[in-house]
C-alpha positions in Angstrom: 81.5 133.3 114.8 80.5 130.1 112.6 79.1 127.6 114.1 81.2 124.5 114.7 80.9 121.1 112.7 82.0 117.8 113.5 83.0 115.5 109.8 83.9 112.0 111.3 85.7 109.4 108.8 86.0 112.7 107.2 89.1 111.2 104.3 90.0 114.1 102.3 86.5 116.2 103.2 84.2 115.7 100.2 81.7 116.3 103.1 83.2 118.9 104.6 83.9 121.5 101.4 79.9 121.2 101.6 79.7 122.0 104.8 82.0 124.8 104.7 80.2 126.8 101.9 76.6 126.2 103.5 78.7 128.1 106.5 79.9 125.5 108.9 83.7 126.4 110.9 84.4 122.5 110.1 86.7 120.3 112.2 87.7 116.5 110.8 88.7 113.5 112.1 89.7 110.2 110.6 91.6 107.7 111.5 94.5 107.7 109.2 96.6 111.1 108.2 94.4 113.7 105.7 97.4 115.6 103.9 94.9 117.0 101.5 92.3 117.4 104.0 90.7 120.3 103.1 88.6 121.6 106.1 89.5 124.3 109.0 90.9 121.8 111.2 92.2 118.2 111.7 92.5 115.6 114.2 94.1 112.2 113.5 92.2 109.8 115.9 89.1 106.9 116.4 86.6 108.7 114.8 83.8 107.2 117.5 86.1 108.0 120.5 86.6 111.2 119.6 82.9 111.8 118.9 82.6 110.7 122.7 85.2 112.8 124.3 84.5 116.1 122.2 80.8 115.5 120.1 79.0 117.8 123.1 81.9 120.8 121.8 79.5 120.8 118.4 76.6 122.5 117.1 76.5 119.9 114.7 77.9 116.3 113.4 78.5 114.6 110.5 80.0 111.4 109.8 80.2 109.0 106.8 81.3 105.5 108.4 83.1 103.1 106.2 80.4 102.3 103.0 82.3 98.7 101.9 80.4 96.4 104.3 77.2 97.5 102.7 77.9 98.5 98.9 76.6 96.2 96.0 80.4 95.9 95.3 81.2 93.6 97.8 78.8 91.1 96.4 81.8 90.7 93.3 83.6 87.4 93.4 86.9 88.8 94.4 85.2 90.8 97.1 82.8 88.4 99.3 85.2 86.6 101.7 86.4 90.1 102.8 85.4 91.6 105.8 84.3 95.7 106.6 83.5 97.3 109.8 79.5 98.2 110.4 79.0 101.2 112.2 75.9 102.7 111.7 74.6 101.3 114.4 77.3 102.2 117.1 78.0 105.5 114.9 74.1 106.7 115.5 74.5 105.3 119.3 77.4 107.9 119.7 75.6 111.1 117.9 72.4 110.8 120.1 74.3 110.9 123.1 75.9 114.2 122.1 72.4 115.8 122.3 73.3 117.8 118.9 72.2 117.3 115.6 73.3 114.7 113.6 73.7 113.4 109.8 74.8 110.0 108.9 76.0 109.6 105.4 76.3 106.0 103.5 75.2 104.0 100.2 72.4 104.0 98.8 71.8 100.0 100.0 72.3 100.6 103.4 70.0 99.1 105.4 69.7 100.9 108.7 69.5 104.3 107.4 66.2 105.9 107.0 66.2 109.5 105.6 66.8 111.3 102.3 68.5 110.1 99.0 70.7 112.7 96.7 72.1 112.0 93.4 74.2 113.8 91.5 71.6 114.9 88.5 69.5 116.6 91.4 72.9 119.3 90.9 73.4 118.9 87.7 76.6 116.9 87.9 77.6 114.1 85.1 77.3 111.1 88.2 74.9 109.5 89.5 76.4 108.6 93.0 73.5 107.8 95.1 73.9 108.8 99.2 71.2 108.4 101.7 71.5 110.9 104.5 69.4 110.2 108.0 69.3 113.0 109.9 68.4 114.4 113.2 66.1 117.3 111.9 63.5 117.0 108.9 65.1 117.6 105.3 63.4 118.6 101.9 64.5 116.6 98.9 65.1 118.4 95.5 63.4 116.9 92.8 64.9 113.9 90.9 65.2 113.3 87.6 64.8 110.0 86.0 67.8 108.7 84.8 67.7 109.0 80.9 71.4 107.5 80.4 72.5 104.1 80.6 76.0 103.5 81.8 78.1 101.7 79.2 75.3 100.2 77.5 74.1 98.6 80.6 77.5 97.6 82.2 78.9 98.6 85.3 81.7 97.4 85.3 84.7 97.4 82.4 84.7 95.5 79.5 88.2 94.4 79.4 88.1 92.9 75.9 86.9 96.3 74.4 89.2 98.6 76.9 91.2 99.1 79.8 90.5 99.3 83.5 91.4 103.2 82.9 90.5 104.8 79.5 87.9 106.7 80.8 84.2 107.3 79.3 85.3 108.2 75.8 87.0 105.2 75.1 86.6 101.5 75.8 83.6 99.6 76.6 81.8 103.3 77.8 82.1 104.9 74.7 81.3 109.0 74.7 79.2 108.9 78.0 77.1 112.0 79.3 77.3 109.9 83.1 80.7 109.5 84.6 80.9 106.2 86.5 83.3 106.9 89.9 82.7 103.5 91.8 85.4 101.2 91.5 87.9 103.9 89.8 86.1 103.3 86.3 87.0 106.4 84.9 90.0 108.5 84.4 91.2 111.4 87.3 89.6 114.3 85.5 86.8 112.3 84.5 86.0 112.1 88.2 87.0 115.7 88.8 84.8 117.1 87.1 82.0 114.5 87.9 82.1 115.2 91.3 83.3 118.9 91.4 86.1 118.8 93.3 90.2 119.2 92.2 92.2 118.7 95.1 92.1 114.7 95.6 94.0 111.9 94.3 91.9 109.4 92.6 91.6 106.7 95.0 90.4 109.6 97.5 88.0 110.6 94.6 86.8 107.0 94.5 84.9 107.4 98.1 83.9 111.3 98.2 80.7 112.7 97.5 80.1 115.8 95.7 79.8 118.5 98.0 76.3 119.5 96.7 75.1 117.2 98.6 76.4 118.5 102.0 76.0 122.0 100.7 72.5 121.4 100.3 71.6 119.3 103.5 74.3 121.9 105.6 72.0 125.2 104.2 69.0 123.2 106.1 71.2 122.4 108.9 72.3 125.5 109.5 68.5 127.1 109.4 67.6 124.4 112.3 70.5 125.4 114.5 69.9 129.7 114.1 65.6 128.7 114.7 67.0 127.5 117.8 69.0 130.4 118.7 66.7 132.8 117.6 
């Protein structure tokens, strides 16, 4: 029998496709309906009640709480009187109390997390796409490559007077980029498709995954923890 995962705020399971190759039976919950959710099971409901009703049913957690409140991107003009939830805090409160281990997933800027950072060149993936991942047991990072591509000749954002919101890498202000830029839907769909390596999302879900290397990857050391206990 697999042991069980938990993906909370799991959106369509970039996480979870991760976690189900490293070997994880996993169950997701978010708080808003998942129709291409891609994981073994899923429950519509408060991702932090659940996780206090049901975490202790687990061998293991994961949960990626809303990123917006601490991405650079809300520092944009048209972005800075909004307001995002911040749950690290309570969302690591929560995980503890299960007693199981844990991984919290969020930008690479967020401040409470202390733990490992992937990118997507440690997988040989076209994105950069920087996640830090705190976790309850000790990781190992891969190595990490310096980045040897600038993105759009230093931009980060469009270029509207050389190219639309949506051209994609190839035309535009990006020009024929090696590095696919995801954040803020700056790229076309099959740009970020095959950035990311996944092909069952619509874009906007593509916008907030992460490539499930990275879960792949921290789930294969998860799952070695769990069985050393066992054993």
């Amino acid at each position: 029998m697999k042991p069980r995962l938990l993906d909370l705020f799991c959106g369509a399971g970039g996480a979870t496709k991760g976690y189900q190759r490293a070997g994880f039976y996993v169950v997701g919950v978010d708080n808003r309906p998942q129709p291409r959710y891609c994981g073994d099971e899923f429950v519509l409901a408060d991702a932090l009640e659940y996780v206090a009703r049901h975490g202790h049913e687990f061998d293991a957690i994961h949960a990626s709480p809303p990123c917006q409140g601490y991405s650079a991107l809300r520092c944009l003009p048209w972005l800075r009187d909004r307001e995002y939830p911040m749950l690290i805090e309570a969302c690591r409160e929560a995980l503890k109390v299960t007693g199981r281990p844990y991984v919290i997933e969020n930008v690479e800027r967020a401040p409470l997390l202390n733990g490992l950072t992937l990118c997507g060149r440690m997988f040989n993936l076209p994105v950069y796409r920087h996640r830090q991942f705190e976790c309850s047991e000790i990781l190992l990072s891969p190595g990490h490559a310096q980045h040897d591509v600038v993105i759009g000749a230093g931009r980060m954002l469009n270029d509207r007077r050389k190219g639309s919101l949506n051209n994609g890498s190839a035309k535009g202000a990006w020009g024929k980029q090696i590095i696919v830029t995801v954040a803020g839907g700056q790229c076309r769909k099959d740009e970020a498709e095959r950035a990311l390596s996944i092909d069952w999302m619509q874009k906007s879900e593509l916008m907030q995954a992460i490539p499930p290397a990275y879960t792949e990857y921290i789930g294969r050391q998860l799952m070695a923890a769990i069985q050393e206990r066992v054993a």
